[in-house]
Every structure is written in structure tokens, then in C-alpha cells.
N, C-alpha and C positions, 0 to 999 in steps of 0.2 A: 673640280677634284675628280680624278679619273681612276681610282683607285678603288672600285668595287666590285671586282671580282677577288677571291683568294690569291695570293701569290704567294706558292708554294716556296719561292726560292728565297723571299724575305723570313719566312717562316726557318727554312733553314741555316739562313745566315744570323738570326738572333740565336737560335741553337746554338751555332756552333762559335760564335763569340763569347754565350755563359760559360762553356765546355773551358775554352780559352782563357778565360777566367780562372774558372776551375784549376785547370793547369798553372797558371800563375802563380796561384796560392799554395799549391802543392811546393814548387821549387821554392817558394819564398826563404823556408825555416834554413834552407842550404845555399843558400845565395850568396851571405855576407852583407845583406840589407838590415836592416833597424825591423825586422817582424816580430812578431807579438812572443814569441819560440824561435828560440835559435840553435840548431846544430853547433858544436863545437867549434867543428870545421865546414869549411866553405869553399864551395867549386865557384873558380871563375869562367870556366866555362858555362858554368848554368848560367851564369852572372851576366857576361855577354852574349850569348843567345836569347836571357828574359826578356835586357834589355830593347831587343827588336820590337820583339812583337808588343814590347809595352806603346809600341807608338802608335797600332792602329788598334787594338781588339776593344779597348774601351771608346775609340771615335766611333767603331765598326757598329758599336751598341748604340749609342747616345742618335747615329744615323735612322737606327732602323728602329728604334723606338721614333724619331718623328713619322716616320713612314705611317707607324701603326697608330700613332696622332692623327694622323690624318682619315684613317681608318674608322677608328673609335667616332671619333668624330662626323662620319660623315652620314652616321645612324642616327643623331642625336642634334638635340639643338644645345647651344653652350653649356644652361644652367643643366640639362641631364650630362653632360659630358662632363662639367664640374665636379656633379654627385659621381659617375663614375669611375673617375680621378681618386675623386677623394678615398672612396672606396676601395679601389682595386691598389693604390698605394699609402694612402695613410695610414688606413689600418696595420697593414702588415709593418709598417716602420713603427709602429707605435705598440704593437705587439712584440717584434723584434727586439727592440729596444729594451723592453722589460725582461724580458723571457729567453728570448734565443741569444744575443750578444754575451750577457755577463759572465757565462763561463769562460769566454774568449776572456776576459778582465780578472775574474778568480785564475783562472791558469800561468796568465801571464806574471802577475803578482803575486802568486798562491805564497810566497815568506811573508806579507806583511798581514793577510789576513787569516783568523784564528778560527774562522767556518765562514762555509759559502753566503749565507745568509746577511755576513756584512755589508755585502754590497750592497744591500736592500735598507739595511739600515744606515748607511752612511751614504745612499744615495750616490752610488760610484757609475754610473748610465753613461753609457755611449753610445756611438752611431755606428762604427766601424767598419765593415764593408758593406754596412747600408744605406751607407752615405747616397750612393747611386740610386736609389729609391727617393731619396729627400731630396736630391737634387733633379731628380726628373721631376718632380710633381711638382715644383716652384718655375722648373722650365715649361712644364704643359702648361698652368696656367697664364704665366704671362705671356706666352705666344699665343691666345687665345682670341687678342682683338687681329692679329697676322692671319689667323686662315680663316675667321669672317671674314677679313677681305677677299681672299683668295677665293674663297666661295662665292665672294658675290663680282657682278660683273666688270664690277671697275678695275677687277685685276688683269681683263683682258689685256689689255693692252703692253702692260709693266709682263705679263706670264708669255706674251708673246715676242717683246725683246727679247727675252732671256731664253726662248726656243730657237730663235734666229743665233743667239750667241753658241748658245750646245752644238747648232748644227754645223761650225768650223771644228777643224780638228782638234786646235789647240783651244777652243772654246772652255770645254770642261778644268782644264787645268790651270786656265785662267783664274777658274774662280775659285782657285787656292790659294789668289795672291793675297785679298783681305787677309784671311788666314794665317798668312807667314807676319803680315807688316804687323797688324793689330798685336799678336800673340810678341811678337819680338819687343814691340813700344809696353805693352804690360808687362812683358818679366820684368824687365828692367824695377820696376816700381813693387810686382808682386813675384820676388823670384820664384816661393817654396813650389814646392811639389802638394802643397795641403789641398785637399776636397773641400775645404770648407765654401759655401757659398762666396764669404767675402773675399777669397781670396781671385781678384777679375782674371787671373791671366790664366785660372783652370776655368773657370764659369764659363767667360768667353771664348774658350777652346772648344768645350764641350757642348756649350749653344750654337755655334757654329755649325755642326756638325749634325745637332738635330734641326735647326731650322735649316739647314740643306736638305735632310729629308724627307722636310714639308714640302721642303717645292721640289724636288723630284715626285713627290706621291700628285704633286697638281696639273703635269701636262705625262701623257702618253709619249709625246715627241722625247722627255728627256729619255725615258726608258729605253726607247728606240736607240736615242744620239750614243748612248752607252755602251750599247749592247754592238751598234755597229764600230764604235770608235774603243772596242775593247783591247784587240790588239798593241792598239798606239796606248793605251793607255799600261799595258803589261812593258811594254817597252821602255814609260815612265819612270816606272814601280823601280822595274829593272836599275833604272840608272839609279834613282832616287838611294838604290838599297847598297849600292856600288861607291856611292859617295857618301853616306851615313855612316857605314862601318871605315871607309878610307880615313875619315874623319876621326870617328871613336879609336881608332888604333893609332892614329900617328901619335908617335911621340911629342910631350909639351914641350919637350927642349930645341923643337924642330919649329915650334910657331911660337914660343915665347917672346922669342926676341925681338918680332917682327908686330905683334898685335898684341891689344892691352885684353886685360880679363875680361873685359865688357867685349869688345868687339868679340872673345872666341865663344861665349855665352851665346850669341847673338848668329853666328853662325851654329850653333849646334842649337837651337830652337828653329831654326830655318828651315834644317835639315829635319827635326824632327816632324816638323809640320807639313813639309815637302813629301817625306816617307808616308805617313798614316792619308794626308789627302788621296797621292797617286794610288795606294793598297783599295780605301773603297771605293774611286773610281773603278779601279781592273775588277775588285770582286764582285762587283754593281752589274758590270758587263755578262763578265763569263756565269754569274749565278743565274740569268738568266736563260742560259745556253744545256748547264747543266743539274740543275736544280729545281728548276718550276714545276717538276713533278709530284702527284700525290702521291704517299705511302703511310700506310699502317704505321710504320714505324715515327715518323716525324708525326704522326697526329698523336701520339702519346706521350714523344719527347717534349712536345708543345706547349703538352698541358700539364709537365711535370717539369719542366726546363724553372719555373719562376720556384716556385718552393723550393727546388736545388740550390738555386742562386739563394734563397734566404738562408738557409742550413748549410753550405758547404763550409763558409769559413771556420763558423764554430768545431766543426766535426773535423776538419782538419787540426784545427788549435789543441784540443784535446786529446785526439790520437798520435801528433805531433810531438805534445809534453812526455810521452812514455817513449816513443817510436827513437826520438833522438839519442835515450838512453842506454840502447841497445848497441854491444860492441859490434857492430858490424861499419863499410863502407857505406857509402854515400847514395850510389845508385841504389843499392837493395834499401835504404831506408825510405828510399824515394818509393821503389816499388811494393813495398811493404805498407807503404803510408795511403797510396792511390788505390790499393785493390779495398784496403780494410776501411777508408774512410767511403769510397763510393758506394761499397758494399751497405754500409750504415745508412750511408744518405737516403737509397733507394730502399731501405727494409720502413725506412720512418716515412718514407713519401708513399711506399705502398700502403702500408699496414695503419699508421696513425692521422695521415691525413686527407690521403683520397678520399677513403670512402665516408666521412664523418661532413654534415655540410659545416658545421660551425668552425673544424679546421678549416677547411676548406677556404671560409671567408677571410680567418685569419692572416691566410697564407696569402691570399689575392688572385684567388680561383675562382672560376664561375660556378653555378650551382649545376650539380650533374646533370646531365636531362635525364626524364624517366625514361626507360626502352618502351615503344610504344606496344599495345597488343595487338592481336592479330588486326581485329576490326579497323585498325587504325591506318594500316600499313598499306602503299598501295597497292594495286593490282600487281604491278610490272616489278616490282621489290621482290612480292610472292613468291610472283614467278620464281625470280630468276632465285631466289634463294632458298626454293626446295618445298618451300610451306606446300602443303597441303587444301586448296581451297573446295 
């Protein structure tokens, strides 16, 4: 595992995948989807533009959390990496669950219940978009005996085909092909769109995706292979994104007659699995190029990007139920919805959770460090930061 130094540019590409998220959920209520709050009316513009980026931002995540699998991991022997699995996600899903979802559940049903407190009594709990926490931490742990291996040495050999494969051009894209066969033989059997664990053709999409980022986080060479085969891989993306939409917009009356429902199911899985691979390959690359940099600001988004992710949706769902009911158009409820829900998010992640450790843990934050005193601090720190010795 080659993966111990910080890498500033993974750190900003989990950022700006939750952000993406974020944004997801904002367009949801105006979309024309089945969301929790629905606007009246519904842009299909928004509708097909969501649709794109639904194909990589959650691979993009599901990636770079194995990365940081491997990370977590490589401080730790199993059983502490278990505890801090368990830790750093159960909690917060099981605090969630109780506490932060249900409003999303009272809002969306608010005519059949008679106070918020039914849900408590009736036992009304869901997962909702914390599903992505439950399903991470059933994927951490079973890939648990996979990077034992990869730790120990008998992975040489099996980590060094796979560095020989990276190092052809078409290497990396290769190994999208599992990805398109497997995901197209399981829709078939598991069509829905559902997060639920059982459901294999999302599991196995999204395991995919993080145990790909295991073994990127296990040899330097991939990083490398990426970072130099970035170009060719924008140029992938490119196509991939050229024939995705060529796809999504032709008319049914144009391929009806020629291919049965199944076979255009099967291309449009193809395609979608084609799209979200080539996107984190090309991001894998260039984030390298342009991102591996520290800054003040990404070490704070860092450390407040995972509580956003637990509190957005609700705070969207909420401000959402009033926001819709306002005679205005579309765009201004959009941007009415995004200034006053962010605004929330970050006054609750400043004010009620930072600074408190028992939020803190709730949330799935690590414990603050103290500022050290002077005594403690080194010489060259001193220095350079004005102290007084």
C-alpha cells in the first residue's frame, strides 16, 4: 500500500462529489422525479442535465472512499479499523436514522400525521440518503480480507500484472469492461434504481467502484499510469458523453422497431457504466495535475464536508416544503432554496456541532485536537509564526 502521504487532490475530489450531491438534491424537488417535495412544475432541462452527472458523482464517491479505505487502514490493524468503521459510520447512521431523517418523513407525509412525534410512535425510520453510509460500511467491512492481501506479499505478483496492464494505453479502460458486462447481466434480474443492499445490480456497481479504489490506493505506478494516460482518457469521457446523450435523446420510434426493450435497457446501462468509468478515470488524472495542493480552505471543507453530507438532505426537504409554495418560477426557487438551505447547513455545522465533542462523534468527526502551548510547539513553528521566545 503506497498511499501514506496526504493526497490533497483525493481530499478535494470527495469534496466536491458531496457538493455534487448537494446539488443533486437541490434540483431534485423540480425535476419531475418521485422526490420526497415536489414542485408543481418541472424543468426538463434540469431533468436532463441531472441526469448526466447522476452517472459518475456517486461512482466518483463510492471510488474515493476506497482510496481512503485504504488510508484508514493502513494506520491500523483490522480489528482497530473495524472499531473505527464502526465508529466513524454506524454511529452517525444510527443517530441519523433516529434524529436527522424523520423530518424528511413528517414533511413528506405531513396530511397523514397529526404531530411530529408519530413517527416515534409508529415507528416510521428510514435510511434515506444515508443509505450511502450503510452501504459503505457493509462494503468496508467485507473487503477487509482483499486488502489483507494486498498488504501482505503474496499480492505482489497478482498488483504487478495489473501495473503492467495500466501501463498500455487502453489498459485502464479495459478495466471497465467487467463493469459494463456484470452491471448489464444484473439489471436484467435487478432492474430498479433502489440503494437497498439487496438490490446486486446497484451493490455491485458501487463495489466496483470502491474496490477499484483499493487497488489504485496499492501501487504508485497506477497513479502515475493515470495521471500520464489523462489526456486519452478525457478524450474517452468525451466520446463516452457524445454517445450517452446521442442515446438519451433519440427518439423511441427511431429504435423501436429494430430492438426489443431488453436489448435498449442494455445499451443504455452500457452507456451509463461507459460514462461514470471514463469521468473517474479523466478526474483520477487531471486531479492530480491540478489539485494535490494544500489549502486552508479544503482542510476545513474536510472536516465539515461529512456532517453536510448527514444534514443536507433534511434541510433541503424542509425548506423545500415552504420554498415550492412561493408564486415564483423555477430558477429563483432553485436559488432561493440553495442560498437558505446552505446558509442553515453551515450555521448547524458551525454553531451546534463543531465545537461540542459528543456532536462531534455523532456526526463522524474526529475529536478536535487541543492547540498545543507555547512549550510544546517547535522551535521553527515559533519562529516562523511571530511567537515571542
Amino acid at each position: 500500500m503506497n498511499i501514506s502521504k496526504r493526497r490533497y487532490d483525493l481530499d478535494w475530489l470527495r469534496v466536491i462529489a458531496i457538493l455534487a450531491v448537494y446539488f443533486h438534491h437541490l434540483g431534485m424537488p423540480f425535476n419531475g422525479d418521485d422526490f420526497h417535495i415536489m414542485n408543481a412544475e418541472s424543468s426538463k432541462l434540469l431533468d436532463d442535465i441531472m441526469v448526466y452527472f447522476e452517472q459518475f458523482r456517486l461512482p466518483l464517491l463510492f471510488l474515493i472512499s476506497g482510496t481512503g479505505t485504504v488510508l484508514a487502514f493502513s494506520k491500523r490493524t483490522w480489528k482497530h479499523f473495524f472499531k473505527e468503521r464502526t465508529g466513524r459510520l454506524i454511529i452517525p447512521l444510527i443517530f441519523g436514522v433516529l434524529f436527522i431523517v424523520p423530518p424528511q418523513t413528517y414533511y413528506q407525509y405531513i396530511n397523514e400525521f397529526n404531530s411530529y412525534w408519530q413517527i416515534y410512535t409508529e415507528g416510521r425510520f428510514e435510511t434515506n440518503h444515508l443509505w450511502f453510509i450503510e452501504n459503505l460500511y457493509v462494503i468496508s467491512v467485507i473487503v477487509i480480507p482483499l486488502i489483507i492481501f494486498l498488504k501482505s506479499k503474496k499480492s505482489k505478483k497478482f498488483i504487478h500484472r495489473i501495473e503492467k496492464i495500466s501501463s498500455y494505453k487502453l489498459g485502464f479502460l479495459m478495466g471497465g469492461l467487467p463493469l459494463i458486462i456484470f452491471t448489464v447481466v444484473l439489471k436484467r434480474y435487478y432492474p430498479t434504481g433502489s440503494s437497498s443492499l439487496a438490490n446486486l445490480s446497484e451493490t455491485f456497481f458501487y463495489t466496483y467502484f470502491f474496490i477499484s479504489g483499493i487497488l489504485f490506493a496499492s501501487s504508485q505506478i497506477f497513479w502515475d499510469n493515470l495521471k500520464r494516460f489523462r489526456h486519452f482518457h478525457l478524450i474517452g469521457f468525451s466520446i463516452s458523453t457524445l454517445l450517452f446523450y446521442g442515446y438519451y435523446f433519440i427518439p423511441n420510434t427511431m429504435v423501436e422497431p429494430y430492438l426489443t426493450l431488453s436489448a435498449r435497457w442494455d445499451i443504455w446501462h452500457t452507456l451509463c457504466c461507459l460514462l461514470g468509468w471514463c469521468f473517474v478515470l479523466t478526474i483520477l488524472g487531471y486531479g492530480q495535475v491540478y489539485f494535490n495542493k494544500p489549502s486552508l480552505y479544503l482542510k476545513w471543507m474536510n472536516e465539515a464536508i461529512y456532517p453536510f453530507y448527514i444534514l443536507h438532505q433534511t434541510v433541503i426537504v424542509i425548506c423545500a416544503y415552504y420554498i415550492i409554495q412561493l408564486d415564483l418560477n423555477i430558477p429563483a426557487k432553485f436559488t432561493i432554496l440553495l442560498v437558505i438551505s446552505f446558509f442553515i447547513i453551515v450555521v448547524i455545522y458551525r454553531f451546534a456541532i463543531y465545537p461540542f465533542r459528543v456532536m462531534r462523534v455523532l456526526f463522524g468527526m474526529k475529536p478536535r485536537k487541543r492547540p498545543l502551548n507555547k512549550s510544546q510547539l517547535p522551535t521553527t513553528y515559533i519562529k516562523n509564526s511571530g511567537f515571542k521566545i
